[in-house]
N, CA, C and O of each residue as an XYZ file, in Angstrom:
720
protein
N     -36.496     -0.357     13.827
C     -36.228      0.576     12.754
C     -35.180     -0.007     11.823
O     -34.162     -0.446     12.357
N     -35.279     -0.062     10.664
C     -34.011     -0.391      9.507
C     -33.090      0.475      9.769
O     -32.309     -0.281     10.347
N     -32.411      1.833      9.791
C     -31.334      1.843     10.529
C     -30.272      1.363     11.683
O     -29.095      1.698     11.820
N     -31.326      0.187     12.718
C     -30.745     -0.163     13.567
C     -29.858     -1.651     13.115
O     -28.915     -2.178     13.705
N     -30.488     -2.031     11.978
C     -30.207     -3.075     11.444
C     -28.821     -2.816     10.313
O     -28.150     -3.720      9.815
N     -28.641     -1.369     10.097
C     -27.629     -1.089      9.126
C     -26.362     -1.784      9.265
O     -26.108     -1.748     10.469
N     -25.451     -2.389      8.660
C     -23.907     -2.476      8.695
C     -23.377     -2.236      7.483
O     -23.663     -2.488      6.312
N     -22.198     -1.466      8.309
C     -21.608     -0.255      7.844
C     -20.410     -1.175      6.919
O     -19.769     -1.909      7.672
N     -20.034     -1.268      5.613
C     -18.955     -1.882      4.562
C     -18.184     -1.730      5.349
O     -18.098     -0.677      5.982
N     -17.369     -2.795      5.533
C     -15.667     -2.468      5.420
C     -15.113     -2.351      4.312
O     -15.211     -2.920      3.225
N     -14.226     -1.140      4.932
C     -12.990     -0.991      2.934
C     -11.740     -1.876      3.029
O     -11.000     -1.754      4.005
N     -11.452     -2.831      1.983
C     -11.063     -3.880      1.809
C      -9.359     -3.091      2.163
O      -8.964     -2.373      1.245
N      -8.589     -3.187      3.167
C      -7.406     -2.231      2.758
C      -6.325     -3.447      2.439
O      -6.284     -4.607      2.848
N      -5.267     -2.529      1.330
C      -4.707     -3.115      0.090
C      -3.543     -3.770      1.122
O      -2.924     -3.115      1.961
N      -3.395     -5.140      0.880
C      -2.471     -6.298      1.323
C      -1.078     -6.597      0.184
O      -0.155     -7.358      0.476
N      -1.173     -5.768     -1.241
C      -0.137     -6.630     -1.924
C      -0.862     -7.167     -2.803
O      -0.323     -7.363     -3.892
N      -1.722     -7.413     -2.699
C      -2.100     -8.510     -3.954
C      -3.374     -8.034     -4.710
O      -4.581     -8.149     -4.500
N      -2.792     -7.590     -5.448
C      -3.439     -6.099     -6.374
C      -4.729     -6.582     -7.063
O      -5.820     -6.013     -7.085
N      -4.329     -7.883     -7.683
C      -5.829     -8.714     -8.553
C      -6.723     -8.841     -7.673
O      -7.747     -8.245     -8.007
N      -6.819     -9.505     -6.402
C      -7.997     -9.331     -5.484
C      -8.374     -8.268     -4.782
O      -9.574     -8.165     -4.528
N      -7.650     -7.470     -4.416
C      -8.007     -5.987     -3.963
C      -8.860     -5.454     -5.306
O     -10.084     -5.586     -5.287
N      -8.147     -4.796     -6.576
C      -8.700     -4.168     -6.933
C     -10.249     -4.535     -7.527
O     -11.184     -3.766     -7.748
N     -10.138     -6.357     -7.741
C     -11.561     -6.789     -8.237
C     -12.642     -6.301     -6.654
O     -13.341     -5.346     -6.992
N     -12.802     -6.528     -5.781
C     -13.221     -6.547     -4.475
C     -13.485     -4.273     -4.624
O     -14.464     -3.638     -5.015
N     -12.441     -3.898     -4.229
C     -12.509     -2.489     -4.469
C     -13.080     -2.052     -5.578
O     -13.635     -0.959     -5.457
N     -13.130     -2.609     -6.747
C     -14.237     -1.982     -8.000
C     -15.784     -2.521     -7.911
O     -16.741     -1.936     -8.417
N     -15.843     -3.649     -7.231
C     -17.152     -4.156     -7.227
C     -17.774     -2.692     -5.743
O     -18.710     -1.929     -5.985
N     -17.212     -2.666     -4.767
C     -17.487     -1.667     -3.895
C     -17.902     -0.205     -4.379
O     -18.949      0.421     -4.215
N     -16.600      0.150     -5.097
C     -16.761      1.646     -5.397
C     -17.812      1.520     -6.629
O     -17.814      2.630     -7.161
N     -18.886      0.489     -7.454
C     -19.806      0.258     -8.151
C     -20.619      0.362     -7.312
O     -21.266      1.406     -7.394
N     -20.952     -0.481     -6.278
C     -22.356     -0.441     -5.306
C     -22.597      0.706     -4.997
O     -23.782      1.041     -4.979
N     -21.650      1.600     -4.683
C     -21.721      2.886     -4.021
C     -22.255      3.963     -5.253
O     -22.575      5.118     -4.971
N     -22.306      3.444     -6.619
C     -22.200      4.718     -7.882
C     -21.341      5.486     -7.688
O     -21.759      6.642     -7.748
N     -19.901      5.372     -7.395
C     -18.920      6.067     -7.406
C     -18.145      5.316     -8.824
O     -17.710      6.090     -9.677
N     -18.059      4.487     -8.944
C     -16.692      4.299    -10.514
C     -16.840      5.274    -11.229
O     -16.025      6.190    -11.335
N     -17.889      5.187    -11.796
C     -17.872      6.140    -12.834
C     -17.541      7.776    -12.951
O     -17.409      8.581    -13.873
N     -17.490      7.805    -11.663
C     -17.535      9.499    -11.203
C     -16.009      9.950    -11.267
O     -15.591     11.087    -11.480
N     -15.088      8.489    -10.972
C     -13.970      9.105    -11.600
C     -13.626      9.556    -12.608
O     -12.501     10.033    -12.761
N     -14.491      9.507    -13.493
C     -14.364      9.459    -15.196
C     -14.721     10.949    -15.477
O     -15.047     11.176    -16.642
N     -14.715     12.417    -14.284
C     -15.085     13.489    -14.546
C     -14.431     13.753    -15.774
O     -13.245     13.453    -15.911
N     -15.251     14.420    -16.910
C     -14.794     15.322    -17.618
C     -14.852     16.452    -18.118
O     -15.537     16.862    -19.055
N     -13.679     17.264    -17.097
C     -13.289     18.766    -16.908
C     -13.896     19.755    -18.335
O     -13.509     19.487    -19.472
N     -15.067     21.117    -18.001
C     -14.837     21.779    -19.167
C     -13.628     22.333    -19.514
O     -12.833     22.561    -18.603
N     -13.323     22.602    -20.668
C     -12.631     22.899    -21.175
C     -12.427     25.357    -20.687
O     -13.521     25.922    -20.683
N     -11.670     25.920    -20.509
C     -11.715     26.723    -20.253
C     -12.304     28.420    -21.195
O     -11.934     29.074    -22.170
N     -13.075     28.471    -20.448
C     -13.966     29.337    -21.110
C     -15.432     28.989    -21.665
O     -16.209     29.663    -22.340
N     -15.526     27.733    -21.153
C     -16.687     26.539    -21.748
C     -18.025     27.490    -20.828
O     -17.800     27.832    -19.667
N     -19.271     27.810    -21.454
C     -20.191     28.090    -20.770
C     -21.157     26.810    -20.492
O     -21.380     25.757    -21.090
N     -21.553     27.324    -19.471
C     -22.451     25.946    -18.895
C     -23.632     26.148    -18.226
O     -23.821     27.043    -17.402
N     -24.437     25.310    -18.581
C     -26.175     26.065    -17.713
C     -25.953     25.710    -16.292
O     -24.846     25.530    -15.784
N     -26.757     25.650    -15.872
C     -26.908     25.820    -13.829
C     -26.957     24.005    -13.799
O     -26.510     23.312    -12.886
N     -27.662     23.480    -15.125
C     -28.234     21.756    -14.922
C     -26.447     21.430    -15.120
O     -25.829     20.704    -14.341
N     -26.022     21.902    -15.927
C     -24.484     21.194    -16.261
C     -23.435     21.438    -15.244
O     -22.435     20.722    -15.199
N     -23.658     22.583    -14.296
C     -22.707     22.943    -13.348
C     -22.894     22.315    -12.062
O     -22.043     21.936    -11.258
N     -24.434     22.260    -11.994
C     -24.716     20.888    -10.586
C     -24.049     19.362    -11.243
O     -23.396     18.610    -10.519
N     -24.259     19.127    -12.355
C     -24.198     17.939    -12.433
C     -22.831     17.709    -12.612
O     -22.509     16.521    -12.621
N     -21.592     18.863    -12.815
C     -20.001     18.375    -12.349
C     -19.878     18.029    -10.928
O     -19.577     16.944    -10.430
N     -20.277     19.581    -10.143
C     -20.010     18.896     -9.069
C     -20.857     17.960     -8.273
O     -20.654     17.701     -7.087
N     -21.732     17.515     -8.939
C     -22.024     16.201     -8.168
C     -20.953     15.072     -8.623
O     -20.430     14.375     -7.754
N     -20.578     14.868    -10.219
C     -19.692     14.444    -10.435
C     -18.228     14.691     -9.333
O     -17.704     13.610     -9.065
N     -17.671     15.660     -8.818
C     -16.763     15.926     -8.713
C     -16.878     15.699     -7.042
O     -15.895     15.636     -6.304
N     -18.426     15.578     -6.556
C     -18.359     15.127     -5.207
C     -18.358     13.360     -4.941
O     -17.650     13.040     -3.986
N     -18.977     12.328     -5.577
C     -18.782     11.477     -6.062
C     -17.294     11.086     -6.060
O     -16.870     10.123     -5.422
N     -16.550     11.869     -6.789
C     -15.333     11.135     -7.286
C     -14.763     11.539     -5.725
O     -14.507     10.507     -5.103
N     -14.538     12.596     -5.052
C     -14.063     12.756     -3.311
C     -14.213     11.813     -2.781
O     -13.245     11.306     -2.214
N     -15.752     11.054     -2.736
C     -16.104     10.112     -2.163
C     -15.318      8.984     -2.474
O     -14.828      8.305     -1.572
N     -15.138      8.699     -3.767
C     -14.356      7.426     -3.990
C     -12.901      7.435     -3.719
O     -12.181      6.441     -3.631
N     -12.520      8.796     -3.587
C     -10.747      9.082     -3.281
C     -11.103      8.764     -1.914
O     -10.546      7.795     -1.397
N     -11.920      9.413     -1.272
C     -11.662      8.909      0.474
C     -11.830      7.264      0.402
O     -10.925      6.514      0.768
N     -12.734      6.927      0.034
C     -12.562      5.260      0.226
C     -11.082      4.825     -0.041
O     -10.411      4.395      0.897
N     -10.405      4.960     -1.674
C      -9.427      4.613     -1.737
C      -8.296      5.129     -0.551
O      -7.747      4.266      0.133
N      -8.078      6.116     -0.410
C      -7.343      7.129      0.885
C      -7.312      5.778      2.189
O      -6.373      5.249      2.784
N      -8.371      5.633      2.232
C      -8.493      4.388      3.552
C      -7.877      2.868      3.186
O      -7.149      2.169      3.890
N      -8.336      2.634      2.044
C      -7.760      1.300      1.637
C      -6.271      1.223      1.062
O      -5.779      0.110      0.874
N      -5.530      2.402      0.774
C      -4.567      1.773      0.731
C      -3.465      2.771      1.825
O      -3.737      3.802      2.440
N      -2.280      2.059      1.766
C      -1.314      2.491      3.477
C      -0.519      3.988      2.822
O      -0.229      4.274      1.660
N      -0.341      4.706      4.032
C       0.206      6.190      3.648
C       1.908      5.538      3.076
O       2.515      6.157      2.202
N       2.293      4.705      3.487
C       4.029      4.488      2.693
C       3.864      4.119      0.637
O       4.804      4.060     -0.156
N       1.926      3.889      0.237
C       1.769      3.421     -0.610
C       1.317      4.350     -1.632
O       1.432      4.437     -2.854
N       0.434      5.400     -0.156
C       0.136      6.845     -1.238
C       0.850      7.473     -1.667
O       0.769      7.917     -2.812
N       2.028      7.760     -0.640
C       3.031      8.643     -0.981
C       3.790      8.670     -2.221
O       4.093      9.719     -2.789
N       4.128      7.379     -2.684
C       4.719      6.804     -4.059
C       3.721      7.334     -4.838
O       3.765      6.460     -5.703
N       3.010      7.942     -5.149
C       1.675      8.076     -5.781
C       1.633      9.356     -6.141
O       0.972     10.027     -5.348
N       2.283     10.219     -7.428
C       3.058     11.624     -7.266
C       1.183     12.621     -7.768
O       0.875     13.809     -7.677
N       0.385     11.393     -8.262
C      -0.900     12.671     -8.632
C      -2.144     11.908     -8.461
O      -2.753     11.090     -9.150
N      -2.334     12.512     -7.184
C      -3.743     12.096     -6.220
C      -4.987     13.362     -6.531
O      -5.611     13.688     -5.522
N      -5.294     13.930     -7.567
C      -6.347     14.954     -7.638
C      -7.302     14.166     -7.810
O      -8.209     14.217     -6.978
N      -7.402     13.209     -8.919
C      -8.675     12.384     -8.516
C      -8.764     10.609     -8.662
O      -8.063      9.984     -9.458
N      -9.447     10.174     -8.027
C      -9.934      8.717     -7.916
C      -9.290      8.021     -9.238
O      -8.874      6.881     -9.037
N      -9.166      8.454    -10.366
C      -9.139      7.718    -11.406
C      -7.341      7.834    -11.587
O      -6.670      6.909    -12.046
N      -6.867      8.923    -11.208
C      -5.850      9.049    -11.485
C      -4.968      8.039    -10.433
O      -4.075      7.331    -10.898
N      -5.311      8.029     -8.884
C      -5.409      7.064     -7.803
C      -5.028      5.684     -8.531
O      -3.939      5.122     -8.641
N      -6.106      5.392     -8.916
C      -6.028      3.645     -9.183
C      -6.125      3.624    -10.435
O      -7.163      3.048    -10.762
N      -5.281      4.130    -11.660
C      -4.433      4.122    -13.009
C      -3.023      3.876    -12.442
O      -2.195      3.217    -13.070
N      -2.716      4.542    -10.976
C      -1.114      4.665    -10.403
C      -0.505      2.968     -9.871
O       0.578      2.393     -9.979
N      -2.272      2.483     -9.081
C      -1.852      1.383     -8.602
C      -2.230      0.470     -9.705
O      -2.138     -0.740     -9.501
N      -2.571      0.831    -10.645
C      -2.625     -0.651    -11.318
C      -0.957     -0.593    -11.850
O      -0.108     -1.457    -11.628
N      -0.771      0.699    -12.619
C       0.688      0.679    -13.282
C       1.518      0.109    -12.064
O       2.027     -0.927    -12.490
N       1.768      0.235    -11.193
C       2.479     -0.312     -9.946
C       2.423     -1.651     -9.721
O       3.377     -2.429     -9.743
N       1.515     -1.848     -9.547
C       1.243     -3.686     -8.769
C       1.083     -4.958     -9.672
O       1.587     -6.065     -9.487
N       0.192     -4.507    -10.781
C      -0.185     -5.137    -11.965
C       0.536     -4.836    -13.053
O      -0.125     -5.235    -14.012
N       1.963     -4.139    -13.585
C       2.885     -3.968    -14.583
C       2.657     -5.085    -15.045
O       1.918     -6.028    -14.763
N       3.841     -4.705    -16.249
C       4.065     -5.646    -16.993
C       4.781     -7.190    -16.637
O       5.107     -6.990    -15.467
N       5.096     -8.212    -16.862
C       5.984     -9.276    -16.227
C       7.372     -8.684    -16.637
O       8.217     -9.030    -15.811
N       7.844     -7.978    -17.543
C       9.134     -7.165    -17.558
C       9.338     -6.233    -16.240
O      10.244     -6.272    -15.408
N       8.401     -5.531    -16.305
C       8.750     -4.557    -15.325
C       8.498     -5.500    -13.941
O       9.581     -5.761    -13.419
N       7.448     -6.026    -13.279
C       7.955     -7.243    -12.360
C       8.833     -7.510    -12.341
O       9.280     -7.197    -11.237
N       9.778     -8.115    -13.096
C      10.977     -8.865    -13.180
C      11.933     -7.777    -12.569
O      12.589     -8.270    -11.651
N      12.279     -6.163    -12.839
C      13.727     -5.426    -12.997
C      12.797     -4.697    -12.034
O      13.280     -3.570    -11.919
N      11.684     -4.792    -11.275
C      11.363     -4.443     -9.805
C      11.981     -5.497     -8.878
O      12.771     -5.090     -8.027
N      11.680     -6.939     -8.959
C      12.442     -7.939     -8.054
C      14.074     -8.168     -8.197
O      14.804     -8.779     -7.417
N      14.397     -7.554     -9.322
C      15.703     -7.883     -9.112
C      16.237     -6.390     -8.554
O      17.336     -6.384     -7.999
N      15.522     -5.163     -8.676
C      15.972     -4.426     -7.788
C      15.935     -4.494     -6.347
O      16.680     -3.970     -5.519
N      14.823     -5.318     -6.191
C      15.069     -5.431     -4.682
C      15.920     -6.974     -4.044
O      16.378     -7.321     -2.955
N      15.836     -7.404     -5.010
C      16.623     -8.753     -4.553
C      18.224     -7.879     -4.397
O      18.775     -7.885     -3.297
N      18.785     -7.255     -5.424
C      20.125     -6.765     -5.234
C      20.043     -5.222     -3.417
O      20.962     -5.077     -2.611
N      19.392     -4.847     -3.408
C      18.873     -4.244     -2.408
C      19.273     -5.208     -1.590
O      20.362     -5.244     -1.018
N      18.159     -6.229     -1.498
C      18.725     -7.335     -0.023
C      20.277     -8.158     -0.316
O      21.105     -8.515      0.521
N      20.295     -8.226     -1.030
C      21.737     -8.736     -0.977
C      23.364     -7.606     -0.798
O      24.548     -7.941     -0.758
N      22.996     -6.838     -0.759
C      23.447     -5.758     -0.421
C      23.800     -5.446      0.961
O      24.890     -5.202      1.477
N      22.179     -5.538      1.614
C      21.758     -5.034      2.916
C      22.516     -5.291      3.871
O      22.472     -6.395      4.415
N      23.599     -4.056      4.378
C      24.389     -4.295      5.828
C      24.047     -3.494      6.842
O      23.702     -2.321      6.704
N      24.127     -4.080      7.866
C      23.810     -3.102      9.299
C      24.918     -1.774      9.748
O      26.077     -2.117      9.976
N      24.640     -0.586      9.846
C      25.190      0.368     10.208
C      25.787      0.223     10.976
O      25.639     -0.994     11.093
N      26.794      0.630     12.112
C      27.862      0.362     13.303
C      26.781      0.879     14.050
O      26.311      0.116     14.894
N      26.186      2.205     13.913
C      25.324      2.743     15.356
C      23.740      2.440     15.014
O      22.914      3.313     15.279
N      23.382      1.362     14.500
C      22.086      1.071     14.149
C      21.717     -0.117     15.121
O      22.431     -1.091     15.360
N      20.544      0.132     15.603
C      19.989     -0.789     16.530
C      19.389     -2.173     15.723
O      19.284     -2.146     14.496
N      19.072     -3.172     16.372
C      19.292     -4.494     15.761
C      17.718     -4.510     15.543
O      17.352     -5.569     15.033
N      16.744     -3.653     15.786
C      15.605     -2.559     15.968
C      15.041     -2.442     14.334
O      14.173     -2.933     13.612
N      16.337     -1.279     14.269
C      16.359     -0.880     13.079
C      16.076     -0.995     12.022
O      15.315     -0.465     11.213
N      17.155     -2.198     12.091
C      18.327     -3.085     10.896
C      16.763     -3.812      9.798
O      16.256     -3.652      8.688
N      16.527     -4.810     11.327
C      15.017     -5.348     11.083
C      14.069     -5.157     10.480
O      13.206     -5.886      9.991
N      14.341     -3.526     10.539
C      12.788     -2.968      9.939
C      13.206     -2.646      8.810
O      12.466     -2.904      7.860
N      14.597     -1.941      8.532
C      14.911     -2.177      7.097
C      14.567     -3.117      5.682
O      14.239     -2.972      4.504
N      14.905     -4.234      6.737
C      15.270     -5.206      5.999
C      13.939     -6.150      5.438
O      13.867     -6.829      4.414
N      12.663     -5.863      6.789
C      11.177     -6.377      6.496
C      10.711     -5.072      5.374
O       9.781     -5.335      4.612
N      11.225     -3.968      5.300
C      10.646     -3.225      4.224
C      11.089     -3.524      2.850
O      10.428     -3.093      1.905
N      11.805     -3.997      2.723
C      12.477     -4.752      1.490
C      11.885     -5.841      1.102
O      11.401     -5.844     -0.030
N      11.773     -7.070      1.966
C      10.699     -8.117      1.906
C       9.705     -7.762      1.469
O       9.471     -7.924      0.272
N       8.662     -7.064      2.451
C       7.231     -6.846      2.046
C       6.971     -5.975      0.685
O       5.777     -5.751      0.486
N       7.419     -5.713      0.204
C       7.800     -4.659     -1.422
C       7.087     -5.409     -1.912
O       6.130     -5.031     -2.587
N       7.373     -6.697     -1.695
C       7.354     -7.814     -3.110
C       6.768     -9.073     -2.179
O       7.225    -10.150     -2.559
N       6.245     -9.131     -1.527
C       6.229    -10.175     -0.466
C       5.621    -11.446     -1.624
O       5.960    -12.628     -1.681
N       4.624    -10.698     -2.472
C       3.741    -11.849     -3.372
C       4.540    -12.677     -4.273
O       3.972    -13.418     -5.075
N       5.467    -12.627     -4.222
C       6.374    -13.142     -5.045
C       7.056    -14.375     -4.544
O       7.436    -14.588     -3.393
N       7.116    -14.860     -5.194
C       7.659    -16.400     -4.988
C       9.184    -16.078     -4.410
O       9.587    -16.762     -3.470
N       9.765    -15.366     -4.792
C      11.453    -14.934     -4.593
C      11.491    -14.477     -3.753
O      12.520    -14.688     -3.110
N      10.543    -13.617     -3.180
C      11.075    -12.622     -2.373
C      10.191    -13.360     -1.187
O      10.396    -13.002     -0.027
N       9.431    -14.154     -1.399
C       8.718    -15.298     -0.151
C      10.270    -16.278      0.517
O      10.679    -16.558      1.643
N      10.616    -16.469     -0.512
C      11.791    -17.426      0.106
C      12.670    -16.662      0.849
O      13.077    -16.784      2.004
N      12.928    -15.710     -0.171
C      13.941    -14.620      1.279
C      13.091    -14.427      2.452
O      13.611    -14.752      3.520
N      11.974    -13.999      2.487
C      11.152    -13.791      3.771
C      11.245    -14.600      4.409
O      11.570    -14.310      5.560
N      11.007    -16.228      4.055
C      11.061    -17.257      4.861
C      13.080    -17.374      5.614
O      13.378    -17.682      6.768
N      13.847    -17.091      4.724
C      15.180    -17.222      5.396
C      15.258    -16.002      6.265
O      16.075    -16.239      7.155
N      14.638    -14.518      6.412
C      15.277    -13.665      6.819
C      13.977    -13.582      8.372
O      13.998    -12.637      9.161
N      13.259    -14.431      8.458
C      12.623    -15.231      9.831
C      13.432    -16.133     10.490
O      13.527    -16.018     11.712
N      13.934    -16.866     10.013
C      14.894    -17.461     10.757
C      15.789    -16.534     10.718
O      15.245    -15.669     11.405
N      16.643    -16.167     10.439
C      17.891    -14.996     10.296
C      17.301    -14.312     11.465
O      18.005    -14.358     12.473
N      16.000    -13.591     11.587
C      15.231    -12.731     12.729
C      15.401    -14.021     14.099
O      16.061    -13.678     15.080
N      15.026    -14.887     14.086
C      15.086    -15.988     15.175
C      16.114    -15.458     15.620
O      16.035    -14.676     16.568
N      17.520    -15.823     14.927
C      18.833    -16.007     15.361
C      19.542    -14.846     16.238
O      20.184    -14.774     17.286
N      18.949    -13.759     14.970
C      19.389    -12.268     15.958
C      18.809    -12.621     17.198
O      19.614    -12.829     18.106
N      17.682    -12.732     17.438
C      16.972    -11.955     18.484
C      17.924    -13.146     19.533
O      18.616    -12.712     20.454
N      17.861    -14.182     19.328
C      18.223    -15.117     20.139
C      19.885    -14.862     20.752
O      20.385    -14.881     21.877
N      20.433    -14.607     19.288
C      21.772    -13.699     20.232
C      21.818    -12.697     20.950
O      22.724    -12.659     21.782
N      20.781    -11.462     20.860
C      20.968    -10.103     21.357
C      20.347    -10.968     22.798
O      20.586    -10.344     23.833
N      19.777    -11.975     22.954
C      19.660    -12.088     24.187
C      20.757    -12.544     25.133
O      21.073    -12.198     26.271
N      21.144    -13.276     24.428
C      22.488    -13.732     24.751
C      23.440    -12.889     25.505
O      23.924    -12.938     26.636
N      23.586    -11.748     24.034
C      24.277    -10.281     24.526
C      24.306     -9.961     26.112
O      25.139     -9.840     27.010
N      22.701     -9.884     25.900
C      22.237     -9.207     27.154
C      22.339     -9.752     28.489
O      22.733     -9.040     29.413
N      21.922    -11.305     28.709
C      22.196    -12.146     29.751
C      23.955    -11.997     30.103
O      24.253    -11.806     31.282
N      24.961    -12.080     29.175
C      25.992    -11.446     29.301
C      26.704    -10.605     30.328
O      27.564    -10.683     31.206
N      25.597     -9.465     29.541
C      26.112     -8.276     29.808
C      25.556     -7.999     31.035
O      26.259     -7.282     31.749
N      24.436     -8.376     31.521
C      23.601     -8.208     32.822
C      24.249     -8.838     34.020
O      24.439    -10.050     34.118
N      24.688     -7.648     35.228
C      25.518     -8.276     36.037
C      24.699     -8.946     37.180
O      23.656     -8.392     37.530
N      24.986     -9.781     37.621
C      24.139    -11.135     38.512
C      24.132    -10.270     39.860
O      24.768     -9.254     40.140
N      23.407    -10.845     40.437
C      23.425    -10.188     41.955
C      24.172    -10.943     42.844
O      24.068    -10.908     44.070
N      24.841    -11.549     42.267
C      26.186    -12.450     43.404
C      27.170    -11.468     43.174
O      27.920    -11.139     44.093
N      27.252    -10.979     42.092
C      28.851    -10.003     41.869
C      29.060     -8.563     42.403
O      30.132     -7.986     42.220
């Protein structure tokens, strides 16, 4: 049977690097006849409409669900959330292009906000070395595509080496031997 033979798309989920995601994710949400469905346009209020024009929104308007759930999957909940108006698909990925794909100005006074962020970055007195870490990889990965913020990544791996290699230290330390 051709159903047994079906395979099912994977949705490309978003890595950072917005030019190949979103080319890859528009060629998808095309195969499917969903792009365009983001493009609903709402009557206007009080607008009368025959029974052919009122199926054919919400098919429009089921369409465009469809393409918000795809997007919903492809990109990470720390990415939606930044994302203040999710009603529909189009509004979705107008947010991530303004985001990922800005201008090279706005690039620029995004990396130097986070470059001053990491240079900043100190560990709390009651913060676990746990923590600190994860702080500090959320700062990295912001910008990971970036040439600048690659080099910090690459120093703050070794920097990660070093901790971990002392807290062991700590610990061998602190761990009392069974001779004592």
């Amino acid at each position: 049977m051709a159903s047994e033979n079906f395979i099912k798309p994977s949705i490309l989920h978003f890595d950072g690097h917005y030019g190949h995601w979103s080319m890859l994710m528009e060629n998808f949400l095309k195969s499917k006849e969903y792009w365009h469905a983001s493009r609903i346009e709402e009557p206007t209020a009080g607008t009368i409409m025959t029974d052919a024009q009122r199926a054919e929104l919400e098919g429009q308007r089921l369409k465009d669900l469809k393409a918000k759930n795809y997007l919903f999957q492809a990109i990470d909940r720390l990415i939606l959330e930044t994302i203040l108006n999710k009603d529909t698909s189009k509004q979705i990925w107008d947010s991530m292009k303004k985001k990922y794909q800005g201008s090279t100005g706005a690039k620029r006074q995004q990396l130097q906000g986070l470059r001053t962020e990491f240079e900043n970055l100190l560990m709390k007195s009651e913060e676990s070395i746990a923590n600190y870490f994860s702080r500090t990889m959320a700062i990295v990965e912001a910008e990971a595509e970036d040439t600048m913020i690659k080099t910090y990544s690459e120093n703050l791996k070794t920097t990660k080496l070093m901790i971990v290699k002392e807290e062991e230290e700590v610990k061998a330390i602190t761990t009392p031997s069974l001779t004592d």
